[in-house]
Legacy VTK file of the C-alpha trace (Angstrom):
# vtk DataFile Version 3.0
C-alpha trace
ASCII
DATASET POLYDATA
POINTS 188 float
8.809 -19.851 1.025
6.669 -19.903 -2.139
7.601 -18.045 -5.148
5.101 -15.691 -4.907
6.048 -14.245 -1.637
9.573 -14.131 -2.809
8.605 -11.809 -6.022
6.362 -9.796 -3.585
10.007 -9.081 -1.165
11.813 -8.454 -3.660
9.714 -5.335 -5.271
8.411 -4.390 -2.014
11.880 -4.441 -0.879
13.317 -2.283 -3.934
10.384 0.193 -3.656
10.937 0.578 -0.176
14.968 0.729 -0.537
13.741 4.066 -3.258
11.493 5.742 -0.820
13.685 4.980 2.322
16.518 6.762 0.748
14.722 9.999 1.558
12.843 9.693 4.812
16.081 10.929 6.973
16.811 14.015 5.010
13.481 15.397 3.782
13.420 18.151 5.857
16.254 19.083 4.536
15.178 18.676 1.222
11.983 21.131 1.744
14.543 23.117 3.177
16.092 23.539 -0.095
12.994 24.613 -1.901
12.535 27.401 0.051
10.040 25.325 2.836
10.289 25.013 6.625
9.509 22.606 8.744
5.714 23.436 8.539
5.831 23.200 4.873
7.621 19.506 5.436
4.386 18.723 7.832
2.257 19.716 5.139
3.730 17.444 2.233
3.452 14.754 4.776
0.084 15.708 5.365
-0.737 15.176 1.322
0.528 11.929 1.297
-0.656 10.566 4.475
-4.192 11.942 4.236
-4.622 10.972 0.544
-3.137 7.181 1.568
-5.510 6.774 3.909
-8.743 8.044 1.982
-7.760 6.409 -1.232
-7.138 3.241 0.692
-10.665 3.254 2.305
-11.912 3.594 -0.944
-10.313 1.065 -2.899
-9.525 -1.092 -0.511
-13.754 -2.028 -0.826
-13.495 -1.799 -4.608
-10.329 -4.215 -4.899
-12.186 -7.065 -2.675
-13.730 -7.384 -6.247
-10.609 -7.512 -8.472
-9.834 -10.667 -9.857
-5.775 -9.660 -10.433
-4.122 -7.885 -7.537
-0.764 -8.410 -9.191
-2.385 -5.474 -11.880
-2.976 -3.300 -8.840
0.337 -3.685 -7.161
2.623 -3.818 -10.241
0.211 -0.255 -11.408
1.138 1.063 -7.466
4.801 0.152 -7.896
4.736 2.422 -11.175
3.252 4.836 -9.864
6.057 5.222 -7.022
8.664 5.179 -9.830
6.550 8.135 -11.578
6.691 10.115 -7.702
9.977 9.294 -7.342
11.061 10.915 -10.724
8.870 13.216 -9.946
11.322 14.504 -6.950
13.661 16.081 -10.058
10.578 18.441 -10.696
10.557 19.991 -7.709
11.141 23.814 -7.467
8.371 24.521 -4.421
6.045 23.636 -1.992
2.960 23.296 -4.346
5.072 20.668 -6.627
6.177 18.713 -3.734
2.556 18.314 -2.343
1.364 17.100 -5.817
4.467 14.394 -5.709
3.284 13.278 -2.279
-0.587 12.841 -3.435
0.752 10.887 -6.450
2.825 8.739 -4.067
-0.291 8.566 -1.426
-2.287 7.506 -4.818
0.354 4.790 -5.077
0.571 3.548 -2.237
-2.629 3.344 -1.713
-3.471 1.416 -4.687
-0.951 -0.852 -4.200
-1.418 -1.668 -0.177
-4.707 -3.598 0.351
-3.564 -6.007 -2.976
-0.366 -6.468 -1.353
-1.764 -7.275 1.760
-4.331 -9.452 0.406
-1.826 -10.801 -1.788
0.752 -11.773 0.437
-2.000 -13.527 2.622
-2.952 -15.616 0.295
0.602 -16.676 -0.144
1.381 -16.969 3.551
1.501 -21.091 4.463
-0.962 -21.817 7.568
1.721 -23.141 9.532
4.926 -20.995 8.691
2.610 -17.665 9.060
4.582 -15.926 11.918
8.279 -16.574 9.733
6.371 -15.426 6.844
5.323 -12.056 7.867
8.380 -11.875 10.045
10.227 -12.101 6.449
8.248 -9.224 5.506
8.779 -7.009 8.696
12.473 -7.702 8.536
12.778 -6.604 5.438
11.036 -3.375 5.985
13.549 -2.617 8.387
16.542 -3.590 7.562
16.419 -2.319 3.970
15.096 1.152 5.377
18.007 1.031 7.908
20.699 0.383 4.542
18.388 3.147 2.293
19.340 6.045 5.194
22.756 5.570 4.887
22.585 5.236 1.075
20.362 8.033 0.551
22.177 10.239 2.776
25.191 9.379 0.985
24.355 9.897 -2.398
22.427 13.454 -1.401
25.603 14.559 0.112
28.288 13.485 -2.334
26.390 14.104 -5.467
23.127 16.660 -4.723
19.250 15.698 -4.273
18.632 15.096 -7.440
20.777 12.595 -8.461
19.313 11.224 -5.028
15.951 11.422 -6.649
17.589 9.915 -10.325
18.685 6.656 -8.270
15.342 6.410 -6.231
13.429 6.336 -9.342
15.560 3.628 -10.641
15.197 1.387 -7.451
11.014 2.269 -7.843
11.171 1.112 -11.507
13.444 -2.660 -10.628
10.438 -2.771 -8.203
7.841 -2.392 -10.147
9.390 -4.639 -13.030
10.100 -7.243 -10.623
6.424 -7.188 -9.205
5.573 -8.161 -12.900
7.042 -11.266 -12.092
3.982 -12.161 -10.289
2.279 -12.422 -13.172
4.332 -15.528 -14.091
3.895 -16.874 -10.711
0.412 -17.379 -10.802
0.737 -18.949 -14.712
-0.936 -15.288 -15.485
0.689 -14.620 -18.954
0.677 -17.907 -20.274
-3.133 -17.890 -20.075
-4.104 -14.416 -21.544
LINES 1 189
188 0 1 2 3 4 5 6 7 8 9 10 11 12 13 14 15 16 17 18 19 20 21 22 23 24 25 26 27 28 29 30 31 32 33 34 35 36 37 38 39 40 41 42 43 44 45 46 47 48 49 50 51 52 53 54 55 56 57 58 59 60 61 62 63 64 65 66 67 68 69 70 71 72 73 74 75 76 77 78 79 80 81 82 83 84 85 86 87 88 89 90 91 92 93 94 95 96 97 98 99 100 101 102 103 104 105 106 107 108 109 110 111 112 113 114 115 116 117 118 119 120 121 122 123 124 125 126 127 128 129 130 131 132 133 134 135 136 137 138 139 140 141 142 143 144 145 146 147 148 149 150 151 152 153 154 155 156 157 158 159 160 161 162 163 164 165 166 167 168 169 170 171 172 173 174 175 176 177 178 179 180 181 182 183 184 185 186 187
């Protein structure tokens, strides 16, 4: 496997270990703040809706960027900035502005990844490549459930949201690494 994709598992897979700590209990969460289930469906809504038109934007405007890694390492910071963002918190209005910052991210950082790890994929190892990627996905979201739901229940949401944001910022520090992997610092 080529370096590249290796720096590009490792942050996705810390980013996604952050954001998977939540996805069991966020109902619960909303609960908390005074929401109800429609009020969960809503912040869902905001992220979903503003991935999705944010990535049909920029996913035309990043065919021209010379330096994905500054797009995904910017999207990985971003998800640190929602994830500390979770501490803030008190109501429905605050949540939906943490999910459009985390659609924003996401959506920055999902057509450069893609395009990214493409580029890095070998012609004839493709299929163990992406399979790398998919297994990944899963099995760190399967380990982030039981973490997150751990930590939430022993210690409170937002010490939950405390160690998310930490995961989110080793992700986005280790995406810098990509930098180095494509001789990108040593030439600027």
């Amino acid at each position: 496997m080529k370096k590249g994709l290796k720096f590009l598992l490792v942050a996705d897979s810390l980013a996604t270990l952050a954001l998977g700590m939540l996805g069991p209990i966020y109902a619960i969460f909303v609960e908390q703040i005074g929401g109800d289930i429609l009020d969960a469906s809503w912040a869902f809504f905001a992220f979903t809706l503003t991935s999705g038109v944010v990535i049909y934007i920029i996913g035309k405007w990043e065919d021209k960027i010379k330096h994905k890694e500054k797009l995904i390492s910017s999207g990985y910071f971003l998800v640190a900035l929602g994830c500390l963002g979770y501490i803030l918190v008190y109501n429905q209005i605050s949540l939906l502005g943490v999910q459009v910052i985390l659609g924003f991210a996401i959506a920055l950082l999902s057509p450069a990844y893609d395009s990214l790890y493409s580029h890095y994929v070998r012609k004839k190892e493709e299929a163990s490549d992406w399979g790398s990627w998919e297994a990944m996905g899963y099995i760190v979201s399967a380990f982030a459930a039981l973490i997150g739901g751990y930590i939430a229940s022993q210690l409170g949401f937002k010490a939950l949201f405390f160690v998310m944001f930490l995961f989110a910022l080793f992700g986005a520090f280790a995406s810098l690494s990509l930098f180095r992997s494509k001789n990108y610092l040593n030439t600027q």
